[in-house]
Each structure stands twice: as structure tokens, then as C-alpha cells.
C-alpha positions as CSV (number, residue, x, y, z in Angstrom):
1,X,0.0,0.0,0.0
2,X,2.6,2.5,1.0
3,X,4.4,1.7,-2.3
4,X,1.7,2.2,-4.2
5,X,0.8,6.0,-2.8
6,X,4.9,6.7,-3.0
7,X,3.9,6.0,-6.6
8,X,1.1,7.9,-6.3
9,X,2.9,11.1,-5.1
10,X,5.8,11.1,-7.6
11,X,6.6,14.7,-9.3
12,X,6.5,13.6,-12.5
13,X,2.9,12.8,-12.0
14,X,2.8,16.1,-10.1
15,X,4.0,17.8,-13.6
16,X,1.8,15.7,-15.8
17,X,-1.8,16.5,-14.0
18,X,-0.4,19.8,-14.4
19,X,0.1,19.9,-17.4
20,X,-3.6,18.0,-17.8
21,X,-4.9,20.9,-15.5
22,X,-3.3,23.7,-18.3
23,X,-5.2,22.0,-21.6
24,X,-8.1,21.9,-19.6
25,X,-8.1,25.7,-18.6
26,X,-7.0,26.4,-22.3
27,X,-10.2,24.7,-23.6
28,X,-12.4,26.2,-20.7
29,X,-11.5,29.8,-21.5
30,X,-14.2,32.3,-21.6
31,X,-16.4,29.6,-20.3
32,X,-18.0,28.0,-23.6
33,X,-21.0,26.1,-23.4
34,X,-20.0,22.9,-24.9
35,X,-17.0,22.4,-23.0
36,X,-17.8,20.1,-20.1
37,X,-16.7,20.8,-16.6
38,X,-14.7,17.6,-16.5
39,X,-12.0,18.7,-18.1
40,X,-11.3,20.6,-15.6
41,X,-12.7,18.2,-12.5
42,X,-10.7,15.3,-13.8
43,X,-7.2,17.1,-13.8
44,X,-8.0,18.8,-10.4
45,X,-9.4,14.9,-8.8
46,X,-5.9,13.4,-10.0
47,X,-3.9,16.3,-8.4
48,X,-5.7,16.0,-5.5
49,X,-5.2,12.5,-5.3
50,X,-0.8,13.2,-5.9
51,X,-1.1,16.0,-2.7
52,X,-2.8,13.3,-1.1
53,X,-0.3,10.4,-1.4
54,X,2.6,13.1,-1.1
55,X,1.0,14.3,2.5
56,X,0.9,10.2,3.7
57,X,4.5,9.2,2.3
58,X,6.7,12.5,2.7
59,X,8.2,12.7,6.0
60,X,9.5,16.3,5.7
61,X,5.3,17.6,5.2
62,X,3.7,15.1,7.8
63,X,6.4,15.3,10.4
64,X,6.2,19.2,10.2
65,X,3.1,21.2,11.7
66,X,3.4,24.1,9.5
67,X,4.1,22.2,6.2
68,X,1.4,19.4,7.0
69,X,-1.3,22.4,7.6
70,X,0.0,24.2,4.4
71,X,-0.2,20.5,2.5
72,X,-4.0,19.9,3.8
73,X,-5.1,23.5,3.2
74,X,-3.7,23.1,-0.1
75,X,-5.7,19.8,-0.8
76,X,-8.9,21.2,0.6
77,X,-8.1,24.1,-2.4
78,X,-8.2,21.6,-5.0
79,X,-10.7,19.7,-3.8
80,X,-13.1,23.0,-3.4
81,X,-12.6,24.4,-6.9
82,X,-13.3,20.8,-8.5
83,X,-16.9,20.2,-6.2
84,X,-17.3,24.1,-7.7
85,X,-17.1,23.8,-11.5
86,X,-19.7,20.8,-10.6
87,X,-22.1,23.1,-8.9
88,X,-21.5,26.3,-10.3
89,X,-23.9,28.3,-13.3
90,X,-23.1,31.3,-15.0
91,X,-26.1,33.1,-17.5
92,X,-26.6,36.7,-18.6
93,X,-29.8,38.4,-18.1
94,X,-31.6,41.6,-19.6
95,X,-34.6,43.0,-17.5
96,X,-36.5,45.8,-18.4
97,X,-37.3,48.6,-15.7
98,X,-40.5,47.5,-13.9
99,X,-40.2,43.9,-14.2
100,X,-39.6,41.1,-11.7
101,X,-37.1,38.3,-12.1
102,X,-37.7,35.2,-14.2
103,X,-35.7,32.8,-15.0
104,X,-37.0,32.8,-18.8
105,X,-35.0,35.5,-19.1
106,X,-31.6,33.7,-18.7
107,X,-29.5,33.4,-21.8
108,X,-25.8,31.7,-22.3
109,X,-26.6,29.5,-19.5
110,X,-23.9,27.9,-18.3
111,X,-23.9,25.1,-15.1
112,X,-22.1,22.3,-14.1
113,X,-23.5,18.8,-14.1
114,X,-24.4,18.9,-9.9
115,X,-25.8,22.3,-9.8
116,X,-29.1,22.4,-7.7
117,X,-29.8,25.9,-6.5
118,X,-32.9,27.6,-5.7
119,X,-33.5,29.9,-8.6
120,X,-36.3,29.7,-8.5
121,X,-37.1,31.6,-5.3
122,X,-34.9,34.4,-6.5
123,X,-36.9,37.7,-6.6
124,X,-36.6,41.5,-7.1
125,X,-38.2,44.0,-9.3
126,X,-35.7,46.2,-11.4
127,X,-35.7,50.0,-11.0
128,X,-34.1,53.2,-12.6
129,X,-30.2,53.4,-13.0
130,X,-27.6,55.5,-13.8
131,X,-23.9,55.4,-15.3
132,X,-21.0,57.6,-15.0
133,X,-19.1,58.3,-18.0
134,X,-15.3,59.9,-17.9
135,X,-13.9,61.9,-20.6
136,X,-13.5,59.6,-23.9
137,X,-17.0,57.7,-23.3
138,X,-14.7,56.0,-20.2
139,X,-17.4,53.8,-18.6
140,X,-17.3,54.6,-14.6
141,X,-19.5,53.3,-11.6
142,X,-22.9,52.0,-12.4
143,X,-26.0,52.7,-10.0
144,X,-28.8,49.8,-10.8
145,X,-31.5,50.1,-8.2
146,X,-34.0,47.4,-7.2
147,X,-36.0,46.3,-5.3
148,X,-36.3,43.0,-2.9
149,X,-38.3,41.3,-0.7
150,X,-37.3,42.6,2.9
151,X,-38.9,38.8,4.9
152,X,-41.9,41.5,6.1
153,X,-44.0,41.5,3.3
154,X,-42.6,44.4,1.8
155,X,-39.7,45.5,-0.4
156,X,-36.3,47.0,0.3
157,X,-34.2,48.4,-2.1
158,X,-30.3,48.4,-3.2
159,X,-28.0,49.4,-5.2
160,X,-26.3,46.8,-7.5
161,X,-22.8,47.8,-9.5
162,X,-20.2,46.4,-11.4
163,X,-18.4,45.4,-8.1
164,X,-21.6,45.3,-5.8
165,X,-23.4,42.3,-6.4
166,X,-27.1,41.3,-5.5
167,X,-26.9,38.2,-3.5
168,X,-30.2,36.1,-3.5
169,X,-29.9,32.6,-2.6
170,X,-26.3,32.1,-3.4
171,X,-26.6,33.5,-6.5
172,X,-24.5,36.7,-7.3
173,X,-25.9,39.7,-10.3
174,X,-23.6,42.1,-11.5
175,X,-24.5,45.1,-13.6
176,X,-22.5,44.7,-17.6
177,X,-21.7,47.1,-19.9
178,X,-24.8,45.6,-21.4
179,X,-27.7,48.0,-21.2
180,X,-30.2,50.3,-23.1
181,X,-33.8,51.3,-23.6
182,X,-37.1,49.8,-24.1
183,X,-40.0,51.5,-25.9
184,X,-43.4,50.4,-24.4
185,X,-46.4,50.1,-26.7
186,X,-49.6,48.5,-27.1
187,X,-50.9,46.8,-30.0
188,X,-54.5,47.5,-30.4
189,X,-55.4,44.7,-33.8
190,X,-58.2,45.1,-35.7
191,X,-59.5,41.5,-34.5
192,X,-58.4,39.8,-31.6
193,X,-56.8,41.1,-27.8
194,X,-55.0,44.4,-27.3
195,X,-51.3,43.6,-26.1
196,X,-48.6,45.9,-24.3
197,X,-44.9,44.8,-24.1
198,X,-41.6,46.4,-25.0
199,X,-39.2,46.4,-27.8
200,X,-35.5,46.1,-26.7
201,X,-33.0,48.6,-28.8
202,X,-29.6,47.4,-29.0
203,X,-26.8,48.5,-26.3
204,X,-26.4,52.2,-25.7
205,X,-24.1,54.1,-26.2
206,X,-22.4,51.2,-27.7
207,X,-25.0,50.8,-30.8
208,X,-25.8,55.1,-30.6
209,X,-26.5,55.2,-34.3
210,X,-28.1,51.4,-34.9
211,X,-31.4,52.1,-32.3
212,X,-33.1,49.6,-34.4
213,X,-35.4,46.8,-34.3
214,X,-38.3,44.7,-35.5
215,X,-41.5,43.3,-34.6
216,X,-44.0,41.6,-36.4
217,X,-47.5,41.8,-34.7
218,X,-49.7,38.9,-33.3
219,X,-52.0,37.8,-36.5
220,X,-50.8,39.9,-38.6
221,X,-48.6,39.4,-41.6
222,X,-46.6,43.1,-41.9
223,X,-43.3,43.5,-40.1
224,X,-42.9,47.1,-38.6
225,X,-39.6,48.4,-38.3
226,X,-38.6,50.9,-35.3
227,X,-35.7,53.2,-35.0
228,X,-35.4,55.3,-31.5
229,X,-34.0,59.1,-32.0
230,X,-32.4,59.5,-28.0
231,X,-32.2,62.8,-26.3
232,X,-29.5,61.6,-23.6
233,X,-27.4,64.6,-22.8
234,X,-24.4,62.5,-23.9
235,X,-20.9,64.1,-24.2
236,X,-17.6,62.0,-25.4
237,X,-15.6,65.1,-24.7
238,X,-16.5,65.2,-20.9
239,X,-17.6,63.7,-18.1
240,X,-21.6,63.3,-18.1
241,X,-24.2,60.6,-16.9
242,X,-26.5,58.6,-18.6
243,X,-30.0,58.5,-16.5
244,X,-32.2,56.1,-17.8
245,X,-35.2,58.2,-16.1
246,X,-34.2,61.7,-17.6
247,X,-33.6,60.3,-21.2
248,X,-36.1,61.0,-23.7
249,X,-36.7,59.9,-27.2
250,X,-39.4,59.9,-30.6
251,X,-39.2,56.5,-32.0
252,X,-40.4,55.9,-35.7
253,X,-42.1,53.5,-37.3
254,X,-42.0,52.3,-40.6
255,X,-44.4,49.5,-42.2
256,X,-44.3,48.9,-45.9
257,X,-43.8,52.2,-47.6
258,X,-45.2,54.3,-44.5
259,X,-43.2,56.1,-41.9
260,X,-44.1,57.7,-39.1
261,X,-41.9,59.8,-36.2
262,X,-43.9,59.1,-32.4
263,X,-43.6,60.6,-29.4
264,X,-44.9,59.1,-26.4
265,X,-48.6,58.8,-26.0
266,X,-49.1,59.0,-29.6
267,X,-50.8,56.6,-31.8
268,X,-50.7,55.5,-35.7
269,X,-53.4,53.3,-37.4
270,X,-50.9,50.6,-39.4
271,X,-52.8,47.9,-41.5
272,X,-53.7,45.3,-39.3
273,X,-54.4,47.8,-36.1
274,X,-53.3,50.6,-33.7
275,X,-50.1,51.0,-32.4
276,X,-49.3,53.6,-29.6
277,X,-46.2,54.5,-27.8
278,X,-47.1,54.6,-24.2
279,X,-43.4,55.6,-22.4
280,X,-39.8,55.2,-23.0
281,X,-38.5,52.4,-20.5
282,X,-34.9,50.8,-20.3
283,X,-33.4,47.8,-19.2
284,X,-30.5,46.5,-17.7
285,X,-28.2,43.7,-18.5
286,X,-26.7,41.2,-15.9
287,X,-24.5,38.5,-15.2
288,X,-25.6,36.2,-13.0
289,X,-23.1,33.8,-10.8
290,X,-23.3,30.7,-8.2
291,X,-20.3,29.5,-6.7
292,X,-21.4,27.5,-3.3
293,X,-17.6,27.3,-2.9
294,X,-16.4,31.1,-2.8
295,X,-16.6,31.5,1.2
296,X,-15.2,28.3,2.1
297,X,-11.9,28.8,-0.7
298,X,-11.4,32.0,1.4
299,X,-11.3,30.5,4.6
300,X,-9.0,27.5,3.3
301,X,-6.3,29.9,1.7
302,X,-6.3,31.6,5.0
303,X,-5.5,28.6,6.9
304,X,-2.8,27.6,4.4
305,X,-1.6,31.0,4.5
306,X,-1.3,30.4,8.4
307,X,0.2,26.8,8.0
308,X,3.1,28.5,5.7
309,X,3.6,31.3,8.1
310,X,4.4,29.0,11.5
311,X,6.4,26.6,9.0
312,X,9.2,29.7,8.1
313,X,8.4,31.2,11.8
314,X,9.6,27.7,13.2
315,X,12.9,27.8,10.5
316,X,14.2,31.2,11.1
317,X,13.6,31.3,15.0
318,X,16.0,28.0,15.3
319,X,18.8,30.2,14.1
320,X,19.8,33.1,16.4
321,X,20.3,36.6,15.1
322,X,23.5,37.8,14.6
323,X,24.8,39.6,17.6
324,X,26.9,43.1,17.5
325,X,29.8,43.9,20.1
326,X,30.2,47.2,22.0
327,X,32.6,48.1,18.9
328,X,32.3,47.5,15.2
329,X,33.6,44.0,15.1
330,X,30.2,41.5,15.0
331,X,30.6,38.2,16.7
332,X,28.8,35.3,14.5
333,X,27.3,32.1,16.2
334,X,27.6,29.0,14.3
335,X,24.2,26.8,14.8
336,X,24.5,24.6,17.2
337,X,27.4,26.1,18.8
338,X,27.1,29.5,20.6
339,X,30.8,30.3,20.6
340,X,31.8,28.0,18.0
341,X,33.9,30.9,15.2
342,X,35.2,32.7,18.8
343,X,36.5,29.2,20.3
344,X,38.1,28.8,17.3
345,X,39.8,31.5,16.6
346,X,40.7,32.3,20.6
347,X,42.2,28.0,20.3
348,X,44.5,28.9,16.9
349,X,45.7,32.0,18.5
350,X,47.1,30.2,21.7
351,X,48.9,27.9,19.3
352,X,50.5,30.0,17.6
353,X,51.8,31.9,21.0
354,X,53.2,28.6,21.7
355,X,54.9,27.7,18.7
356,X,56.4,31.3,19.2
357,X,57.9,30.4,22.9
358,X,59.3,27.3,21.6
């Protein structure tokens, strides 16, 4: 048995996993969604397994506090991040203002094969936001507030950024550089049930000049096409901030050979019924993140951190500092002999004062 995990632990094995571990991260990169998390889990299990055989066999890391707690954190490391590409689920999100959370929003879902979170008692209603722009259309700090249930009944709101994430359940939401607006109209047909929803415009400022889209009514046969003229008070040259709430904007509609510019709470009778622009709404884009993992890889790589720092404390404090005379001249203790240089020297000097007398 003992041979067999000696065998277990050797380098070149260490080196190889590695190396496995490397092609795996190369073909994982930017998270794609038809690369399987177990080319990543399997490199990680067989490293853990070498740390595991090495910590058993090697005298110098069990035999050593420090070193063993460094060894064991280290192991709990690799064993952490593989159960975590297992449970984890990464997805992008786009929710207009005034809307609660679904999870038929989620697009580029991505999850591991283990992952059972509860998503689906994730709630909160998006509100306004706003986004700081530098000089040079620099993107700065972005203010997305919603709204969430406070356990009372009622609702409480945040403030979600770039680097403040809403945490629901596990699951983590960051604001992207991925939002815009949202006309809201209602489609009144000529036969059948009068419908309100929203049209989503392409990314703004990103997309300033292509405010476009498409739409083709319920039961009807003509396509409309929509481009949205904004009034945002942007600036490239300086520093200015884009407010969702204070934007305005006429959107026009073309179907077939007619065109028509709409400002909101206007209407226009198209072929197959009414169309009216109620308000100008926009929406905000997300990346959503689960990692059941995250807190407990902290707390590990703390205790490693702690297992390395008694190791090297232990080393260094078994050698004494060197000491410094009353005058210039340093004395310097050999370890494991407190006067062992002095002795010496004091032993070759009384030999030569006898070989002198003689």
C-alpha cells in the first residue's frame, strides 16, 4: 500500500496533472458552453489524489506542523474548486425597468453537471439606473437600483454595481456594460386582444446610431420596423451621466412604404391595427453567478496561508540573530554552537603563541 501511494505522489505525475490541468483551462477559457466541466474536474481529482499520497508518504510535510497544515489546506483548495465547476452556473440576463425576475430571461446559460440551486425563489423588481461616463466615453461606476423582498412582506431596495453584487440565494448579479432602452407600446389589432410589451434597442451608447429593431404583430402578416432618436445629454468630450429616467426619445415607425416619427402617448393606425407608444423604458443587463464554494476557498487559503507562516516562523527562529559587540567587530554564532567561530579562533591564537615560545 505504502508503495503504491509513494507511486502515487511522484513529481513527474505532479508535472503531468499539471500539465492535464493547463489544456483543460485552455479549452475552458471564456467559459464556452459545450465544454464540459470535467476537463477541468478530472485534472484537479488526480492532483488531489498526488497532494494526497505526497502528505501520507513524505516525512518532511507530515512530520512538520506548518508544512502538514499548508499540504492539507492546499488539498482542501483543489478539492473546493473541483466540487465548484460541478455546482456552479453562470447566464446573462436583460430586465426591463419595472419587471420582476424570471428565470425565462436567462440566456448563455452555463452550469455544471451537480448544480441544484434555488432559482427559482430568486426575486426583485428592477428600478431606474444611472452610469457615469469619464472623458473619452470611459465607462465609470454604475447605480442599478432594485428592489427585494425585505422577509416583512414588503420590499427593500439596493443598489447593485459592477463590483456590488445582489446576493439572492447564493446566487450573485452584477450590472454589464450591457444596457439600453425599451419602448413600451400597445398593440390594439383590428380583430383579436389588445397587447402591451416592449421592444429592446440594441446597447447604448455602444450601438448610438443602430437604435433599431423589428417586430411583427400577433396575426398579422406586416413587419414594422422601429428606430429610436435618443435625447440623452451624452458628451464624449467630458464627463456626463446617462439617466435612464431623464432620457427622452421619438421613436419611428416604418411599415411597408409608411413612416411615421412618435412621441410618447401617440398613436398611428398601421394595416392590421393601432399602435401607440405609451413611455420610454430601459433595461439593464446582468451576469448572474453561483459558486457554493467562494466562502469556504477563502477561509482555506487563510489557513494555508497560516500553516506556511508558522512553517518559516519555526525555520528562522531555530537560528539566532547575529549579535553586534560594544565596537564595530560582530561576533557570529555558528548553529548549534554558541561560541563556535570565537573558540576557534581564541584556540588557533594560543597555538600560535606557543609555537612562538618554543
Amino acid at each position: 500500500m505504502i508503495s503504491l501511494l509513494k507511486r502515487l505522489s511522484s513529481i513527474r505525475l505532479t508535472l503531468l496533472w499539471m500539465a492535464l490541468l493547463g489544456v483543460g483551462a485552455a479549452l475552458s477559457y471564456d467559459n464556452p458552453v459545450d465544454t464540459p466541466a470535467w476537463v477541468l474536474v478530472v485534472p484537479l481529482v488526480l492532483l488531489a489524489i498526488n497532494l494526497l499520497a505526497a502528505i501520507i508518504t513524505n516525512p518532511s510535510i507530515n512530520r512538520r506542523g506548518g508544512l502538514l497544515i499548508f499540504h492539507v489546506a492546499l488539498l482542501g483548495i483543489v478539492v473546493l474548486v473541483a466540487f465548484g465547476r460541478l455546482t456552479h452556473m453562470e447566464a446573462h440576463l436583460e430586465i426591463v425597468e419595472g419587471t420582476g425576475f424570471d428565470t425565462d430571461q436567462l440566456i448563455d446559460i452555463r452550469r455544471g453537471p451537480l448544480h441544484s440551486g434555488k432559482l427559482d425563489q430568486v426575486q426583485f423588481i428592477q428600478g431606474p439606473y444611472t452610469v457615469n461616463y469619464r472623458p473619452g466615453m470611459v465607462r465609470g461606476l454604475t447605480h442599478s437600483h432594485v428592489q427585494v423582498p425585505d422577509g416583512s412582506g414588503g420590499w427593500e431596495r439596493k443598489v447593485v454595481g459592477d463590483d456590488r453584487p445582489l446576493v439572492l440565494e447564493g446566487y450573485r448579479f452584477y450590472t454589464t456594460f450591457n444596457k439600453g432602452f425599451a419602448p413600451v407600446l400597445t398593440w390594439m389589432p383590428n380583430r383579436g386582444r389588445v397587447e402591451t410589451g416592449t421592444i429592446h434597442m440594441p446597447p447604448y451608447p455602444l450601438f448610438e446610431f443602430r437604435q433599431a429593431n423589428r417586430w411583427t404583430p400577433p396575426t398579422a402578416t406586416e413587419e414594422i420596423k422601429f428606430w429610436l432618436q435618443l435625447e440623452t445629454g451624452m458628451d464624449p468630450e467630458s464627463a456626463w451621466v446617462l439617466d435612464a429616467a431623464q432620457s427622452r426619445g421619438t421613436l419611428v415607425v416604418r411599415a411597408g412604404e409608411r413612416r411615421v416619427e412618435l412621441q410618447v402617448g401617440e398613436t398611428v393606425r398601421l394595416q392590421n391595427g393601432v399602435l401607440k407608444y405609451e413611455r420610454l423604458s430601459s433595461w439593464m443587463g446582468y451576469k448572474l453567478y453561483y459558486d457554493p464554494t467562494l466562502q469556504w476557498l477563502f477561509l482555506t487559503a487563510m489557513i494555508g496561508v497560516l500553516g506556511l507562516a508558522i512553517h518559516f516562523w519555526r525555520k528562522f527562529a531555530a537560528y539566532p540573530w547575529p549579535q553586534q559587540t560594544s565596537g564595530d567587530e560582530k561576533k557570529t554564532q555558528m548553529p548549534g554552537h554558541p561560541r563556535g567561530l570565537n573558540v576557534a579562533l581564541s584556540g588557533l591564537a594560543m597555538k600560535a603563541g606557543r609555537s612562538e615560545r618554543e
